[in-house]
C-alpha positions as CSV (number, residue, x, y, z in Angstrom):
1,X,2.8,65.1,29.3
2,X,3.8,65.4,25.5
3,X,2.3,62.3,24.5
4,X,-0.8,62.9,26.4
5,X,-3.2,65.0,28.1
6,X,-3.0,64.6,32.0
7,X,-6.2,64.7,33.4
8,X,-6.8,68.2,35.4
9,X,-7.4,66.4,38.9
10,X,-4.3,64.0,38.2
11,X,-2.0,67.4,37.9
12,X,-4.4,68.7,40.8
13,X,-3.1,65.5,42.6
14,X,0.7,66.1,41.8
15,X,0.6,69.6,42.8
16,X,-0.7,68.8,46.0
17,X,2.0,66.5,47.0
18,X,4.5,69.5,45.5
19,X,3.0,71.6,48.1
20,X,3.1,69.2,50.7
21,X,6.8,68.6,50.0
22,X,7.7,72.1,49.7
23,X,6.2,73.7,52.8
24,X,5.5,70.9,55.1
25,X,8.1,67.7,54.3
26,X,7.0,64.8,55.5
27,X,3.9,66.2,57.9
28,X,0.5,67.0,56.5
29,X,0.0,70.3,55.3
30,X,-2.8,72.8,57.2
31,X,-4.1,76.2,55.9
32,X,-1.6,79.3,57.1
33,X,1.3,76.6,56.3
34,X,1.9,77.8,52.5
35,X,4.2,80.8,52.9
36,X,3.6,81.8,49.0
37,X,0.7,81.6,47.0
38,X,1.5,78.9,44.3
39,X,1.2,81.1,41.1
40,X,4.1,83.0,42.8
41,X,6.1,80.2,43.5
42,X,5.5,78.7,39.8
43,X,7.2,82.0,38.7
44,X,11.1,81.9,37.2
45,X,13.3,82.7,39.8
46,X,14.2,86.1,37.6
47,X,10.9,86.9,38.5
48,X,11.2,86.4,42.2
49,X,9.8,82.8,42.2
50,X,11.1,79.6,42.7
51,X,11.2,77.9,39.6
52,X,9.2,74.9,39.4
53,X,7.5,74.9,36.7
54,X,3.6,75.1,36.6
55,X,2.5,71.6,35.1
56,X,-0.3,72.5,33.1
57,X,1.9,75.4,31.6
58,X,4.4,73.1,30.5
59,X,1.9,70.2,29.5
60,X,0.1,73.0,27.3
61,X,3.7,73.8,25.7
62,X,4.9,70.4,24.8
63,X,1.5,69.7,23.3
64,X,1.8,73.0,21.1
65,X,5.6,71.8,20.1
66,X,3.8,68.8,18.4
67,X,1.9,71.3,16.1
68,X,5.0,73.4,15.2
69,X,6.6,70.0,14.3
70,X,3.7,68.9,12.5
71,X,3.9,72.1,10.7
72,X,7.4,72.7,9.7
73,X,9.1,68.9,10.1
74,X,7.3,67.3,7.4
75,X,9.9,64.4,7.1
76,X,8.9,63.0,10.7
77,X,7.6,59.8,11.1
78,X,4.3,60.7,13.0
79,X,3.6,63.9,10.9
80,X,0.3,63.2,9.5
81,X,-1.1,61.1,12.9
82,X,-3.5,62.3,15.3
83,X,-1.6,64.8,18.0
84,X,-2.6,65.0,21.5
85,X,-3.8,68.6,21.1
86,X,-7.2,69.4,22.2
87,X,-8.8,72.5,20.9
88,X,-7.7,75.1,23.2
89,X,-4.3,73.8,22.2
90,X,-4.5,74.2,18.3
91,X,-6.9,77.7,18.6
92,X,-3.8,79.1,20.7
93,X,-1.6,77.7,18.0
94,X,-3.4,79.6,15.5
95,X,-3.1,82.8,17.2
96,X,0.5,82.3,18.4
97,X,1.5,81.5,14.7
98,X,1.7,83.3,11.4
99,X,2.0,82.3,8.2
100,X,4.7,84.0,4.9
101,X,4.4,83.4,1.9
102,X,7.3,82.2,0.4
103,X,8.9,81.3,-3.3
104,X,6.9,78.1,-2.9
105,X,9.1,75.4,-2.0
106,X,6.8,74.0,1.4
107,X,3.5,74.1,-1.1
108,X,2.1,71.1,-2.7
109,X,-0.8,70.9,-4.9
């Protein structure tokens, strides 16, 4: 998921069998058998969820820890190739992110 952008009906796909697991085991899963509504159960247990973690949340996060990389690790290997942010990603970025002017030492001209 860091590398590269699931498609939105693969994670659909994987959630689906998450559900499964989680309220039904083995058998098939019917409406009425979800005891909590997913968002819910996505939520850190400090928050009165369960903990697992929502899959396009974290997907969106790794992909956003390339950009900070990209952005302050300049000595990696990769900096400078293509990341597998999409523009949502990088606009979100942008907002998250400020920049400081410094004594200088980061700019090159």
């Amino acid at each position: 998921m860091t590398a590269i952008k699931l498609p939105k009906h693969f994670l659909q796909q994987i959630d689906k069998a998450r559900h499964k697991f989680l309220w039904a085991g083995r058998e098939e899963i019917y409406e009425g058998k979800c005891k909590v509504n997913w968002a819910k159960v996505c939520l850190p247990i400090k928050y009165e969820g369960l903990g697992i973690p929502d899959l396009q949340k974290i997907g969106r996060a790794l992909r956003l820890c390339w950009l900070w990389h990209q952005w302050t690790s300049l000595d990696k290997p990769w900096v400078g190739m293509s990341t597998p942010c999409d523009d949502i990603d990088r606009k979100l970025f942008a907002a998250s992110t400020e920049v400081v002017v410094g004594d200088g030492t980061k700019a090159s001209f």
